[in-house]
ZAMARGU-4260 file (C-alpha; in steps of 0.2 Angstrom, whole numbers, plus 5000, padded with zeros to 4 digits):
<rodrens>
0) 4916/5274/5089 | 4902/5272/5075 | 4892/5288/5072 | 4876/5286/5074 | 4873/5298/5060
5) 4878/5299/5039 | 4880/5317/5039 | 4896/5320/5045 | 4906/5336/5056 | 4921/5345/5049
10) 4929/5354/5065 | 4939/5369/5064 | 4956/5369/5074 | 4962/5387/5084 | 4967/5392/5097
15) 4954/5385/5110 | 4956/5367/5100 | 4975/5369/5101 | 4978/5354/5113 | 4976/5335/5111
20) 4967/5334/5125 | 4953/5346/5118 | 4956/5340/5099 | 4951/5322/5107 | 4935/5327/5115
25) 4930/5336/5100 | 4934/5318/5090 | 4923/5309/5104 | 4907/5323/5104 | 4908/5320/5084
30) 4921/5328/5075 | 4925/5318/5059 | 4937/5327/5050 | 4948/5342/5058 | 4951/5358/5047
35) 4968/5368/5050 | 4968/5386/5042 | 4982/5392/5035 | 4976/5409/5036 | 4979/5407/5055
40) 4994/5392/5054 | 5012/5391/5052 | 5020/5374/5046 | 5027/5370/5062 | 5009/5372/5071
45) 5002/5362/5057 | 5014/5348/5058 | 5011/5347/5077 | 4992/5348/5077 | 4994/5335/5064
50) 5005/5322/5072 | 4992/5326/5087 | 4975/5320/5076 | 4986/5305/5072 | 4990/5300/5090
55) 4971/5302/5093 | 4967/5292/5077 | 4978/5277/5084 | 4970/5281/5100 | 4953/5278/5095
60) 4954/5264/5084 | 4948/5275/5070 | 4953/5284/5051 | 4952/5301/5055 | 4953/5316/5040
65) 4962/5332/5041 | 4959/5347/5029 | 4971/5360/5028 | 4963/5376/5020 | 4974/5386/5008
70) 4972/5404/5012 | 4971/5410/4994 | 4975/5428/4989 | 4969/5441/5001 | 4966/5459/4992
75) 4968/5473/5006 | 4969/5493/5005 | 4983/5500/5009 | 4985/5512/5025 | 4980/5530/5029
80) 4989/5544/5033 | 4981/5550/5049 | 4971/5535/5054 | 4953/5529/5050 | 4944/5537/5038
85) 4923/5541/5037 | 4916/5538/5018 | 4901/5547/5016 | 4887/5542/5003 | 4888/5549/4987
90) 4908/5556/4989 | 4919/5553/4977 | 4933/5540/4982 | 4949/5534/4973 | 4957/5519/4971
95) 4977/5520/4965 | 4995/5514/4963 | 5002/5526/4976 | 5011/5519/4990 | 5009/5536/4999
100) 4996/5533/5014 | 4979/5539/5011 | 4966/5551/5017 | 4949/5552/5013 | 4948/5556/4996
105) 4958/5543/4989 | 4970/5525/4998 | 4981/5512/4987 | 4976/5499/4981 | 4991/5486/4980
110) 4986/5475/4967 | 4993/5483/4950 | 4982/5468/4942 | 4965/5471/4949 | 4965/5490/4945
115) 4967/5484/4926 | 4954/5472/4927 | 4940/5486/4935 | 4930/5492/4924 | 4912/5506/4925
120) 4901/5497/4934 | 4909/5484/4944 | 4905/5485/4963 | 4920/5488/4976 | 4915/5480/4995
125) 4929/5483/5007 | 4929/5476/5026 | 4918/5461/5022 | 4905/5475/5014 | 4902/5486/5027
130) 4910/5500/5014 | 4903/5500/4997 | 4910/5509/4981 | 4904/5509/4962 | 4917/5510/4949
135) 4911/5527/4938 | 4931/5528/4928 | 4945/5514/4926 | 4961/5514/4921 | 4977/5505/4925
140) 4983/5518/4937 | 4968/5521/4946 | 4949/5518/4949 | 4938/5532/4951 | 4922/5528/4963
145) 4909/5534/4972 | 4902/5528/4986 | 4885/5517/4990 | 4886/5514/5008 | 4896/5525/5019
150) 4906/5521/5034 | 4923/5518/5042 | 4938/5509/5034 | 4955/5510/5040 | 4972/5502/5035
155) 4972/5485/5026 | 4955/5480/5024 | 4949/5469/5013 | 4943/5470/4998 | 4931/5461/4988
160) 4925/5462/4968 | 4909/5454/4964 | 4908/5460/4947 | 4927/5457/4945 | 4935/5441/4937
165) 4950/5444/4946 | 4966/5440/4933 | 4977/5432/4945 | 4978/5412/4953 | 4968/5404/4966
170) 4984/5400/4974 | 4997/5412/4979 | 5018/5407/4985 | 5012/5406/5003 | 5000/5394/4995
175) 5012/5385/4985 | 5022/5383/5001 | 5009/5377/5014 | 5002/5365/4999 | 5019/5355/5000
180) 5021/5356/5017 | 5004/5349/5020 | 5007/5335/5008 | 5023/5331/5013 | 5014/5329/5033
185) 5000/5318/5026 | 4983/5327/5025 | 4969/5321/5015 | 4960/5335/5009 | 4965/5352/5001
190) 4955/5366/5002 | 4955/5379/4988 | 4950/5397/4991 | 4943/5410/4981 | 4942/5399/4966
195) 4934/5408/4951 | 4937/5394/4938 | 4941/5376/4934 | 4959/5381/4929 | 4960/5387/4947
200) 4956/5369/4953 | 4969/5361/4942 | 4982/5370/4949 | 4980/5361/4964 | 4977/5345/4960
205) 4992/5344/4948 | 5004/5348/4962 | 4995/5336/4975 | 4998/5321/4962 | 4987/5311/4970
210) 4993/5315/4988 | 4978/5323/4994 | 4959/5324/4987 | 4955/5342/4983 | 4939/5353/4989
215) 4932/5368/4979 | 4927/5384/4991 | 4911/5390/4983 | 4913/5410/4989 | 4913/5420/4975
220) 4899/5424/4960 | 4911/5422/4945 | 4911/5400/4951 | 4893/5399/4951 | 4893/5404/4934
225) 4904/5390/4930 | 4898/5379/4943 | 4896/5364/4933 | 4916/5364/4925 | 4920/5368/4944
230) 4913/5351/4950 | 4919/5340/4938 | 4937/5346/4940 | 4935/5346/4960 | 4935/5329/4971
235) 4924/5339/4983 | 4915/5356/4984 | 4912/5366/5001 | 4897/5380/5001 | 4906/5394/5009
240) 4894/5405/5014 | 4903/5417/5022 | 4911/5425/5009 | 4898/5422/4997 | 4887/5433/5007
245) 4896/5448/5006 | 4900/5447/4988 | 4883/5442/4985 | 4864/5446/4989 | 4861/5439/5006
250) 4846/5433/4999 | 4852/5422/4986 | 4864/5411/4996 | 4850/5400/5003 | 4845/5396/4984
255) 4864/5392/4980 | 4868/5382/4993 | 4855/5371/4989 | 4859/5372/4971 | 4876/5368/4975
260) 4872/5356/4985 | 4860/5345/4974 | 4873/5348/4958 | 4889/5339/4969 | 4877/5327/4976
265) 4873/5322/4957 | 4891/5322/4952 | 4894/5307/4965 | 4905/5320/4976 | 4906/5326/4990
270) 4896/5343/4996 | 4902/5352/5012 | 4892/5366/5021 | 4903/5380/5031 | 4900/5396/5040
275) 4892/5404/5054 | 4882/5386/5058 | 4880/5390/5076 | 4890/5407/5077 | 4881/5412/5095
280) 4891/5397/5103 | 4908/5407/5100 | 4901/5415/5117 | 4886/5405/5121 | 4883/5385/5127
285) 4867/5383/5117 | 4863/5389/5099 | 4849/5400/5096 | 4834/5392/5087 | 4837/5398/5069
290) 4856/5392/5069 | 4846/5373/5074 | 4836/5374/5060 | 4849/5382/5048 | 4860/5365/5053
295) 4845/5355/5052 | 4844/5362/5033 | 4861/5356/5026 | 4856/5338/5035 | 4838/5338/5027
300) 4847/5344/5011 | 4857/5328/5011 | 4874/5337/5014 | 4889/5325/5017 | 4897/5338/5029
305) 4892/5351/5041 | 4906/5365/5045 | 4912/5372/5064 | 4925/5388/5057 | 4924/5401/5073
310) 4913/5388/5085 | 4927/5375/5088 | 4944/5384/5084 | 4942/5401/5095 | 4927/5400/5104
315) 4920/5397/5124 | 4913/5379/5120 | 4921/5370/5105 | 4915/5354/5112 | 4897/5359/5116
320) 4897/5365/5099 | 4903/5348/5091 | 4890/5340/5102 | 4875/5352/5097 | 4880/5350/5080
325) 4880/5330/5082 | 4863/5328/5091 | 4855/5341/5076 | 4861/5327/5065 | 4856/5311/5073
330) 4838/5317/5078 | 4835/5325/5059 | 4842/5309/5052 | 4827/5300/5063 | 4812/5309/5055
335) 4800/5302/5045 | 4803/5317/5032 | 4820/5315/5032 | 4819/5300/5021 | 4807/5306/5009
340) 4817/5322/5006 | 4832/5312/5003 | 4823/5300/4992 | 4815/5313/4982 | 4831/5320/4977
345) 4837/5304/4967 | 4841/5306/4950 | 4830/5298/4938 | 4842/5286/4931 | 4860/5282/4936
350) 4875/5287/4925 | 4876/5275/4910 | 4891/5265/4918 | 4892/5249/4927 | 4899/5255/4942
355) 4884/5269/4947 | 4872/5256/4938 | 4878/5243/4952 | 4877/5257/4964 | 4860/5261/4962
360) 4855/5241/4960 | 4866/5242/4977 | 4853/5253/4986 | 4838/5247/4979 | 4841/5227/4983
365) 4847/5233/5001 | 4829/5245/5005 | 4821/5232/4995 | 4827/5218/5007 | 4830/5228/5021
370) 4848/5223/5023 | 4858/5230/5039 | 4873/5236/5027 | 4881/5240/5009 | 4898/5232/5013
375) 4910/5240/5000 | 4926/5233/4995 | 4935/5249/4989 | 4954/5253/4984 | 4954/5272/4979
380) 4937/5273/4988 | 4927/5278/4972 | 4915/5262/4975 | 4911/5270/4993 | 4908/5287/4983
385) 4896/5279/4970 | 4886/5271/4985 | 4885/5286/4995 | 4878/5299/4981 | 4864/5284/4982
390) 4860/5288/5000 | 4854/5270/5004 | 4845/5269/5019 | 4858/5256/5028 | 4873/5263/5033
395) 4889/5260/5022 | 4904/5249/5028 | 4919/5253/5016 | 4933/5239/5019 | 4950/5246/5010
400) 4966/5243/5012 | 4972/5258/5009 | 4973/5271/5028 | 4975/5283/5016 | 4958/5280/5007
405) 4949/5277/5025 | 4954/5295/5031 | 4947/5303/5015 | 4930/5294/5016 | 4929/5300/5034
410) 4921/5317/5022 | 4909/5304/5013 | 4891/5304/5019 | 4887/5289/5027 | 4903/5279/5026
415) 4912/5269/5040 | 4928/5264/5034 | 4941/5251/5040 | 4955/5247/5036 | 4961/5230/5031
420) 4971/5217/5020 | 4963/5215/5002 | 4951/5198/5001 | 4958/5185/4992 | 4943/5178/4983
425) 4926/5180/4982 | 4922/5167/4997 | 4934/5179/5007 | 4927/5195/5002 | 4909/5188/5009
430) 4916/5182/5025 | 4925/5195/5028 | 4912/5210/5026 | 4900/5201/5036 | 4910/5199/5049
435) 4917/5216/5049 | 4898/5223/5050 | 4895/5213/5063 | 4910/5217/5074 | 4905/5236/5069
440) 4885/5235/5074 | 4879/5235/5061 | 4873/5218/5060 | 4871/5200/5069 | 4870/5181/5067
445) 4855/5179/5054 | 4856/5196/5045 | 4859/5198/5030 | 4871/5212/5020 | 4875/5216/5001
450) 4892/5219/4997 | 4899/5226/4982 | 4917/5226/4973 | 4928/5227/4959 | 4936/5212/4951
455) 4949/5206/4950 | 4954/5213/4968 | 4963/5225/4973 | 4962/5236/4953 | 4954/5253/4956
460) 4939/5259/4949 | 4933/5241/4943 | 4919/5240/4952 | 4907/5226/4943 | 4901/5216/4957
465) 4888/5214/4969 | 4881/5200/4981 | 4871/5196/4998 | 4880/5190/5009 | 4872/5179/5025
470) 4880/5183/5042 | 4883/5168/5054 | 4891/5172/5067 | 4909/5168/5065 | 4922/5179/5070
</rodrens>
């Protein structure tokens, strides 16, 4: 099952993806990577939609990565005494530590820490921002507000705070809980919502150990202003737009999510791009014009991943949308511009290390030569990710021997992983790789590939070597 596409397709899993025979199609029309929610999954369905992908993987012949998205904490109002209430512009609204239900001049707020953190000034948005407040007194009982845009709120809405470093963890107990069972079932990557700082990120990774590669959710303002902290703490970063929209100008996200784009990209890591890609085929078979050319964006940008949330796990045509989504990819990556966008985003020089030195030697001796594949010989998989922040124009062929590292790369632009014993020296490692790439497609008798590795074998993040290799064809 090669892609005939780098970028790859994180799908999300629901309830109209809840079947193997569904999660399979989904795999074949060009799903990568499959995304459970835990906003919207208890551990048993996790663990059963998991053993599913796995039975697919074996299936298929092919690493597959799952993501399991932590929900983070969730700040809601509390409820109303007689049912919704209507805010009008300019009223007067307060925000408190009464459990008592609400009415329309005041509702709970049942987050003790988040009155203390309000301040004069600070923007309230509640129900994704359809209600907005401004903060005009604070103290640690109550918030005292008036209100910017008018309209209906009723009980346990949500609540967000722009202006508002909120004083409290990325991850929650329910987090805590779903993070252990999702490591103990084997997932790759862990999603981290709501993260505000690098601390947030560390959290994580310290209880993963290892275990799983962690991803940073880009959704509110306070990580953008310590976006470069974020990155370097994070093993991948995803632009969740969705979120970052309502807390932000709608404006602005386009800007961000190139500038979080390009700053990953640099960082040698991955970048995913998420939320409301081709919202209309929830209900619809074919995308509308705009949501092509917004997909066709991230693509053009050089994203590693392009996100289903909605599309795939709840709506009428998960497949279609997996297919859409693969044919935006495979004819963008065929345009002339394509290339030239993609080559006028490299850095200047590499990093001043002989692993991203060989990386970009790696690229430029394989364009140069115009050789079928960078065959990487990779043990933690960090010598696939140097080659793929290059974005050589062959494709990448990462050889491993570890399924666990072949699963992760299935995120990483560009890479086709399999999964194999060690080489045993450096006549092996030649041999080998070409045969591998020509089994795969990616080349025949008479081409020619360039591999790279670390020596000696088999000692992660060694990478200090590079070669052409001639394929013959032996199998």
């Amino acid at each position: 099952m090669r892609r005939q596409r780098r970028c790859k397709i994180l799908a999300t899993l629901g309830p109209a993806s809840a079947d193997k025979e569904t999660i399979a199609a989904l795999h074949r029309a060009g799903a990568d990577v499959f995304r459970i929610n835990m906003s919207h999954a208890d551990h048993a369905g996790m663990r059963e939609r998991i053993a599913m992908i796995r039975e697919i993987e074996r299936d298929a012949g092919r690493p597959i990565g799952i993501l399991i998205d932590l929900q983070g904490p969730k700040l809601r109002i509390g409820t109303f005494r007689d049912g919704p209430v209507v805010l009008t512009k300019g009223a007067e609204f307060i925000l408190d530590s009464d459990p008592t239900p609400g009415d329309i001049h005041r509702v709970q707020l049942p987050h003790q820490e988040i009155l203390g953190a309000l301040a004069a000034g600070h923007s309230v948005l509640i129900d994704d921002g359809k209600v907005r407040l401004h903060i005009v007194e604070a103290t640690p009982q109550y918030a005292r507000a008036i209100v910017d845009v008018g309209g209906k709120i009723s009980d346990r809405k949500g609540v967000s705070l722009p202006d508002t470093e909120i004083p409290v963890a990325a991850m929650t107990a329910k987090d805590r809980s779903d993070l252990e069972a999702g490591l103990n079932a084997g997932v790759d990557w862990v999603a981290v919502s709501f993260v505000q700082r690098p601390d947030d990120v560390a959290e994580v990774k310290k209880i993963a150990r290892g275990r799983a590669l962690v991803l940073s959710k880009i959704e509110k303002p306070q990580a953008i202003s310590r976006l470069a902290e974020i990155i370097e703490m994070s093993d991948a970063l995803m632009v969740a737009r969705g979120d970052l929209g309502v807390e932000m100008p709608l404006e602005k996200v386009p800007g961000l999510q190139k500038r979080i784009t390009r700053m990953t990209r640099r960082a040698g890591k991955p970048v995913v791009v998420a939320t409301q890609m081709l919202e209309s085929m929830i209900v619809s078979p074919v995308p509308t014009r705009a949501e092509v050319s917004d997909v066709a964006t991230a693509v053009f940008e050089g994203a590693d991943a392009v996100m289903l949330s909605a599309e795939s796990a709840a709506g009428q045509y998960p497949v279609e949308a997996v297919a859409t989504m693969n044919r935006i990819a495979e004819e963008v990556e065929t345009d002339r511009v394509y290339r030239d966008v993609i080559a006028g985003q490299r850095a200047a020089a590499p990093d001043p290390t002989g692993a991203d030195a060989i990386a970009v030697a790696a690229r430029d001796m394989a364009e140069t030569l115009d050789l079928k594949a960078v065959c990487a010989w990779t043990s933690s998989g960090s010598t696939a990710f140097r080659i793929a922040r290059e974005r050589p124009h062959p494709p990448i062929l990462a050889l491993t021997p570890n399924r666990d590292t072949a699963r992760r790369l299935a995120l990483v632009w560009g890479v086709h992983a399999i999964v194999t014993k060690d080489a045993s020296d450096l006549d092996d490692m030649a041999r080998r790789a070409c045969k591998f790439s020509n089994r795969e497609g990616f080349s025949q008798e008479g081409d020619r590939v360039i591999i790279v590795a670390g020596v000696p074998f088999g000692t992660p993040g060694t990478t200090n070597m590079i070669r052409i290799g001639f394929c013959t064809g032996e199998s």
